[in-house]
Each structure stands twice: as structure tokens, then as C-alpha cells.
C-alpha positions in Angstrom: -30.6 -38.3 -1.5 -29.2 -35.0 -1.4 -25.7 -33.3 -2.7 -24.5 -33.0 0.6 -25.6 -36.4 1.5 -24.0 -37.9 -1.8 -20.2 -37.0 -0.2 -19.4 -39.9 1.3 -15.2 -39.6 1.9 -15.5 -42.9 4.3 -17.0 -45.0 1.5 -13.7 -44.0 -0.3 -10.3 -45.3 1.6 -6.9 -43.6 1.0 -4.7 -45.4 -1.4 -1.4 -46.2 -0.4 0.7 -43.4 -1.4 -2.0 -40.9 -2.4 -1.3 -37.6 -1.3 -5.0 -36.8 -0.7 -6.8 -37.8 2.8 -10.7 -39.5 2.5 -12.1 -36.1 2.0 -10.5 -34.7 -1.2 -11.0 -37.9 -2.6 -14.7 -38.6 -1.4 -15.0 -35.1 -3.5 -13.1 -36.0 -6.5 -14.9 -39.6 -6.8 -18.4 -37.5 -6.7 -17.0 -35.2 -9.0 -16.2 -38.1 -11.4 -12.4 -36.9 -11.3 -10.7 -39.2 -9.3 -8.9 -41.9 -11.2 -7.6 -38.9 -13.5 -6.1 -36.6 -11.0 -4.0 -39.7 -9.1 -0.8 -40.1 -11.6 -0.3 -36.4 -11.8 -0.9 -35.8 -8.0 1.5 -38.2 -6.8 3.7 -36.6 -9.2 3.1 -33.1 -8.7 2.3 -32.9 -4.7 6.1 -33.9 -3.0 7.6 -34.0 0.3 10.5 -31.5 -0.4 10.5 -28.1 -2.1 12.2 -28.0 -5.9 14.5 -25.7 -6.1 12.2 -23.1 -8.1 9.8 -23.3 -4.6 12.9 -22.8 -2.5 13.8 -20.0 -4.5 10.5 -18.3 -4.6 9.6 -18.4 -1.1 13.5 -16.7 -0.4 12.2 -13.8 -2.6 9.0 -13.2 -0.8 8.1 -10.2 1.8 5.2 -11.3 2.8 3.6 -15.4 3.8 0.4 -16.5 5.0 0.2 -19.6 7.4 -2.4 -21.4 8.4 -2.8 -22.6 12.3 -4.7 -23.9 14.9 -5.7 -22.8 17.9 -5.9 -24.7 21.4 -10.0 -25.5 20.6 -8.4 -27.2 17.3 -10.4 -23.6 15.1 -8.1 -22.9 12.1 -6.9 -19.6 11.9 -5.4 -17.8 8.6 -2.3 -15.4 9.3 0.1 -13.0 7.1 4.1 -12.6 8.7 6.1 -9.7 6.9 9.8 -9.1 6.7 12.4 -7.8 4.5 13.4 -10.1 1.1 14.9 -13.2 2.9 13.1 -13.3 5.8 11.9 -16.6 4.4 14.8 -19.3 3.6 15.4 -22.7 3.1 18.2 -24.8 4.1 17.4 -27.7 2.4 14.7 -28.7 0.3 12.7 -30.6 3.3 12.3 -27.1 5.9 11.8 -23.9 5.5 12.4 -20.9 8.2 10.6 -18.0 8.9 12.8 -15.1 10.5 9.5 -13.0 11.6 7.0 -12.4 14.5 3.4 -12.3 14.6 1.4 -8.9 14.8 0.1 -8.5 18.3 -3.1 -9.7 18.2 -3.2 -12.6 15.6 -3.5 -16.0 16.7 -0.5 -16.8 15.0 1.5 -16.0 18.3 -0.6 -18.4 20.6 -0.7 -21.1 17.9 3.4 -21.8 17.2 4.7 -23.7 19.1 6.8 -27.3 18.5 4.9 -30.4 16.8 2.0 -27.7 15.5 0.9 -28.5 12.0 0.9 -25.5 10.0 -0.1 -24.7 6.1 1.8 -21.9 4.2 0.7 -19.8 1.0 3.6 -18.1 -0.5 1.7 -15.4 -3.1 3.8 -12.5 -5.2 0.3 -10.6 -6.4 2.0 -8.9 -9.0 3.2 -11.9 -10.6 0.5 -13.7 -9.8 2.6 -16.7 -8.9 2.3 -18.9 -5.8 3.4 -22.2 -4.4 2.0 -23.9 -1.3 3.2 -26.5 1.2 2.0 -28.2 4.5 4.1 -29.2 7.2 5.0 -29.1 11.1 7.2 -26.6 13.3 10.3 -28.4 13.6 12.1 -25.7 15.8 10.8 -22.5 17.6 12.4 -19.6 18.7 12.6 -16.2 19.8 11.5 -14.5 16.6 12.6 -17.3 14.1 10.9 -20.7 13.4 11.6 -23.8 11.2 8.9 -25.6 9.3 9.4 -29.4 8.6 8.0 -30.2 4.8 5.2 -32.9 4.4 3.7 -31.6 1.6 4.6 -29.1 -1.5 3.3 -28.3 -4.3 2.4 -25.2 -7.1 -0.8 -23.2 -7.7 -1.8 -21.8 -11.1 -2.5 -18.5 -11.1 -6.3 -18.3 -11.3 -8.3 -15.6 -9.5 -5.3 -13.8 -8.7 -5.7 -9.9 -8.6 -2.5 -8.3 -10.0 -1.0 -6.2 -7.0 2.4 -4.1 -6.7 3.6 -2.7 -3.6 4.4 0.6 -2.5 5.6 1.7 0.5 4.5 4.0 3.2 6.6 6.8 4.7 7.6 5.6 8.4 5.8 7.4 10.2 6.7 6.5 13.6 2.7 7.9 15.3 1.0 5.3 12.6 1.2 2.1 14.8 -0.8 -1.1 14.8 -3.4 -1.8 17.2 -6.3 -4.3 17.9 -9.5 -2.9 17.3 -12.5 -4.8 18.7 -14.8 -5.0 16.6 -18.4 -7.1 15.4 -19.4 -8.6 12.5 -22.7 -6.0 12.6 -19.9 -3.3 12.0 -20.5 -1.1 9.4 -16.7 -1.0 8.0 -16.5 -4.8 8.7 -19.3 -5.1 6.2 -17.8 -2.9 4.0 -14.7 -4.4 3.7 -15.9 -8.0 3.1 -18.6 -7.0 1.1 -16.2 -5.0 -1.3 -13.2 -7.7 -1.1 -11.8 -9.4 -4.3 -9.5 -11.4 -2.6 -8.9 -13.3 1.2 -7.4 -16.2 2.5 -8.9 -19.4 4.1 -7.6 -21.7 6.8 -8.7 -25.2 6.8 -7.8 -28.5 8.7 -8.2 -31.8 8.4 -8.6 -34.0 11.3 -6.1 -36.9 10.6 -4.4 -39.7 12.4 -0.7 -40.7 11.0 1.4 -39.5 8.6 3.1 -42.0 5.9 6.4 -41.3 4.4 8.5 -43.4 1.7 11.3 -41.4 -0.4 9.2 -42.7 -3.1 6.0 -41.4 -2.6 4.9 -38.2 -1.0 3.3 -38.4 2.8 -0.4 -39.1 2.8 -2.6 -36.4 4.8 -2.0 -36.2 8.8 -3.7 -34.0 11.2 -2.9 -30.8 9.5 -3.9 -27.8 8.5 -4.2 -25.5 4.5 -4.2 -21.8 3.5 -5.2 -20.5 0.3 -6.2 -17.8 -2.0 -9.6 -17.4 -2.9 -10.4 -14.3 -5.8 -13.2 -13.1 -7.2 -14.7 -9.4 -8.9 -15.2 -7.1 -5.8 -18.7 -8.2 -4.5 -18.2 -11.9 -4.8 -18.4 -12.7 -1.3 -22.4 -11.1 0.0 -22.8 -10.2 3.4 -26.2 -11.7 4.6 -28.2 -11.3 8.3 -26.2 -8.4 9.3 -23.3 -9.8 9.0 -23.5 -12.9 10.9 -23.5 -14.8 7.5 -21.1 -14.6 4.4 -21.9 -16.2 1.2 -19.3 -16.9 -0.7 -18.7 -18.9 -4.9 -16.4 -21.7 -5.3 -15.0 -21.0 -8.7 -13.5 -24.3 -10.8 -10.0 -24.6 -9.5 -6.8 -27.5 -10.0 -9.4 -30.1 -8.4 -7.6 -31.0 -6.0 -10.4 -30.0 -3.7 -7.6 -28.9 -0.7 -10.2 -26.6 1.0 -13.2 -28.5 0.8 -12.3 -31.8 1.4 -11.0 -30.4 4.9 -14.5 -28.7 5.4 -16.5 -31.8 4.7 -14.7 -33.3 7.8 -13.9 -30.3 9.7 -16.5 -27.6 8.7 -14.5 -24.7 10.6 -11.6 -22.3 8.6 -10.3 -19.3 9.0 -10.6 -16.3 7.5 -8.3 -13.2 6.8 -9.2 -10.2 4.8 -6.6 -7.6 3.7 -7.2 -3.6 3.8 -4.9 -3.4 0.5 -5.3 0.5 0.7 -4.5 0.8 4.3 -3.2 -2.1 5.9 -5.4 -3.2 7.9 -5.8 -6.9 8.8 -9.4 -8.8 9.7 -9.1 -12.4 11.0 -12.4 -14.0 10.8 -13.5 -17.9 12.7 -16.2 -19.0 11.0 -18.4 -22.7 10.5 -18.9 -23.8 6.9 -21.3 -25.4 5.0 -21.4 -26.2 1.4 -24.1 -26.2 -1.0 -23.3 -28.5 -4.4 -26.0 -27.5 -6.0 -29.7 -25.5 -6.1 -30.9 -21.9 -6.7 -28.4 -20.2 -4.2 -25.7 -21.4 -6.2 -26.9 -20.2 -9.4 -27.2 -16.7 -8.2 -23.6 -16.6 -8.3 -22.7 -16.0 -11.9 -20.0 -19.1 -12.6 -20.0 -20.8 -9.3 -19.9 -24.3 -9.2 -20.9 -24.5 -5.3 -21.4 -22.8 -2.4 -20.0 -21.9 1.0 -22.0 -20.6 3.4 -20.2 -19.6 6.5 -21.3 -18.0 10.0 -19.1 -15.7 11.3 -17.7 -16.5 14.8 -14.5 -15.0 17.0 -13.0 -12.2 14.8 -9.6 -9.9 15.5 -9.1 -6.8 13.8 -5.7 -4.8 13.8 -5.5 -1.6 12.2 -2.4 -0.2 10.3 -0.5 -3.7 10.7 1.3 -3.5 7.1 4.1 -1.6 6.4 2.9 -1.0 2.9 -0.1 -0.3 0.7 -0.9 -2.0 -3.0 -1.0 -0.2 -5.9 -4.1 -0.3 -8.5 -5.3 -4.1 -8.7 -5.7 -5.3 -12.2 -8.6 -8.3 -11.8 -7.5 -12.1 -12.7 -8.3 -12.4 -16.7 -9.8 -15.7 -15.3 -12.4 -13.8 -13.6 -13.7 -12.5 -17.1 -14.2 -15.5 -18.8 -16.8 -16.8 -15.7 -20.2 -17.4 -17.1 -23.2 -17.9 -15.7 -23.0 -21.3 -16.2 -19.8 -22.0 -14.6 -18.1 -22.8 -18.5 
């Protein structure tokens, strides 16, 4: 029997109450994990924002949200907006005064009853928090997000980022470049990356609520951070092919345990030097175990993902990042993994 084949989430039903859907846990029981991550999960993973979250996202000028589009492909997005432009009324929504860049699926992909994830990151603290929810309300340039999910992320793999702003200059516009994954500067800028973001979903039925417990796992849909030394992610085939580690992370297996039942995410890359924006749709597989894996100095698996639909839009950010200073995580990788 193979790894792959060893991952059996249906062999392992939901608990009543558990915040984690058949495929995190079908990870976590083959990890071994399980049993030890439920108490602090239940505890940890809510259906409202504390106060701290509610504060932090209010502070942010910049989010990334996860969405689907109409062929159910997660897509991974970035909004912008002056401090504010994310707030929360109370602790069970959160809304999002900002449109989409012309171009990103983001625009075609809000709309009311669409499950959405959200990544709030400050780089330069390294801090984020992350929660999972549902479009509540949808207007004209402002949107509400109902809460099903919330919870923090430590700050592992995190590259150290400040901002600094661009002169407006008003002939510098955005624009959608087309563009291939055989591209020369596509290559480059994945194969140089130490940081994007990933989109995942996870094709769900209901959604339970108590005020006790938080909601188990609907139809919905994650974004997260993934970091590693520029060069961690190798561009294989000519691009039609990205290989990239999966460092040890909180175990909660979030990403993967949506890829072992929906093996399609989204991908977004950021030009940190000049603003640009790639959006990637790729299909996933992941490797547990075997030479492949071991080529990537501490990986503990593998994804391998072929590139599908992509979107690029040049000079979207008003800003550029100043000099990155690399997660001390990344340093104490070894080559086993330790």
C-alpha cells in the first residue's frame, strides 16, 4: 500500500463539534496526531473573532481571500485600501471597504452565499490571523463577511517585509498582461519566490453551529502563506509543473486536507519589488514520502502542481517592500526535516 493510498479521510468520521472536516483529520490520524490536536483545536479554532483578531485585521492595508470560481477552481486574491479599510462590527463579521483589481477573479467570484477564506498578514511583524466564512452582504465596493471559522497562525516561514510607497505617478497604471507559464519572467518570478499564497477548498455538505462549539467544516474555501529561502519552489517541464516543500507547520493540515479531497488551489505570487500580481490555477498532488521529497532540504512532503488558467496584472500595488529579512525558521530546516 502506498502513502498516498494510506490517507483514508472517509475511514475517519467527523466528531461532533470538531472543527476539522474528514480530510484534516484522515491526515492527522496518519500522521499519529490526532487525539492530541482535538482539545486545543476546539479551543483555539472559534466562530467569532477575539477582540485582538478584530483589532488586527482593522490595522491592515492589505488582505488576501480565497474564492471560487463558477467551475468550483479556488482562486487566491490580495484587496488593498488605506488602514481601516478592513472593520468589524462585531466579533461574528467582518467588512471589507475595497474592490478587486481588474483582472482577478476576485470580482466574478463575490457575490451573496459565496464561501470565502481570508489571510490577514502584517510581513513586518510577521503576525497573522486567519478565518473562514461566507459573504453576508455585497455591495458596490464594500462587502460583509459572516464568521464560521477563526483562528491565529504562528509566525513560521514568514519573510520580514516593510512597506514603502511609490510616488503617484498617475502614467504607471495596472494592466492584465497575458501571459504563459513557458514565459521567461513567469519562470523567474516563481522560481526566485520566497513567499505566495494558496487557495484551497473543501467540498462540504452542512455546516453545524452550537454557541458551544465552533462550526464543523462546510463547503468552503482557505488561503494561506506558504515561505521558504528564494528557490524553494523549482520550476519543472517548462513551466507547466511547480514543485514545491511542505515545511512542518501548526498540524492542523488546513491546505492539505482540502487537496486530498479537492486537489485544485490557487495560487498568487507577489512582485514585492514592483507590484506585480500572478494568479496561478493549478491541480495538486502530494507526495508523503520517497526520493523527490528528500531533495528538498527539510521537507516533510510534497506538492506537485500543474499549472492551469493563470492572470497576470502588472503594476497592481500601490507600493513596493523594502529589503526582506528571511523567517529564522527557515534556518534551522535540516535535511532531515528536524
Amino acid at each position: 500500500m502506498s502513502d498516498h493510498e494510506k490517507v483514508q479521510p472517509w475511514s475517519h468520521p467527523v466528531s461532533e463539534g470538531s472543527p476539522f472536516h474528514k480530510g484534516e483529520l484522515g491526515i492527522q490520524e496518519y500522521m499519529g496526531i490526532r487525539h492530541r490536536l482535538d482539545g486545543p483545536a476546539r479551543q483555539g479554532i472559534r466562530n467569532y473573532m477575539p477582540e485582538q483578531h478584530r483589532e488586527f485585521f482593522s490595522g491592515l492595508q492589505y488582505l488576501l481571500i480565497g474564492s471560487l470560481d463558477d467551475e468550483g477552481h479556488p482562486w487566491a486574491s490580495i484587496v488593498t485600501g488605506e488602514a481601516g479599510f478592513v472593520a468589524s462590527p462585531d466579533p461574528r463579521q467582518l467588512t471589507i471597504s475595497s474592490v478587486p483589481y481588474h483582472g482577478d477573479p476576485l470580482a466574478e467570484n463575490l457575490r451573496l452565499g459565496a464561501p470565502v477564506g481570508i489571510l490577514g498578514i502584517d510581513f513586518h511583524t510577521r503576525r497573522r490571523n486567519r478565518l473562514n466564512g461566507v459573504v453576508a452582504d455585497c455591495s458596490e465596493g464594500q462587502y460583509a463577511v459572516s464568521v464560521s471559522q477563526s483562528f491565529g497562525n504562528c509566525p513560521k516561514y514568514i519573510q520580514s517585509r516593510s512597506l514603502l510607497y511609490q510616488s503617484q505617478d498617475s502614467s504607471v497604471r495596472p494592466y492584465v498582461q497575458p501571459c504563459h507559464y513557458a514565459d521567461v519572467e513567469v519562470q523567474n518570478l516563481i522560481g526566485q519566490a520566497d513567499t505566495f499564497f494558496i487557495a484551497s477548498s473543501y467540498p462540504g455538505i452542512s455546516l453545524r453551529e452550537s454557541s458551544e462549539n465552533p462550526p464543523a467544516r462546510a463547503h468552503g474555501v482557505d488561503v494561506s502563506h506558504r515561505g521558504g529561502k528564494p528557490g524553494f519552489i523549482r520550476v519543472k517541464e517548462g513551466g507547466r509543473y511547480l514543485e514545491v516543500p511542505d515545511y512542518s507547520g501548526n498540524f492542523f493540515f488546513n491546505t492539505l486536507g482540502n487537496l486530498l479531497l479537492h486537489p485544485r488551489a490557487g495560487l498568487l505570487f507577489i512582485d514585492f519589488e514592483h507590484g506585480h500580481l500572478l494568479y496561478l490555477s493549478v491541480r495538486c498532488d502530494v507526495l508523503w514520502s520517497g526520493q523527490e521529497v528528500k531533495q528538498h532540504v527539510g521537507a516533510q512532503r510534497l506538492i506537485r502542481m500543474e499549472v492551469g488558467k493563470m492572470h497576470w496584472i502588472k503594476n497592481a500595488l500601490p507600493w513596493s517592500w523594502g529589503t526582506k529579512e528571511i523567517s529564522p525558521y527557515l534556518n534551522r530546516l535540516s535535511p532531515h526535516g528536524e
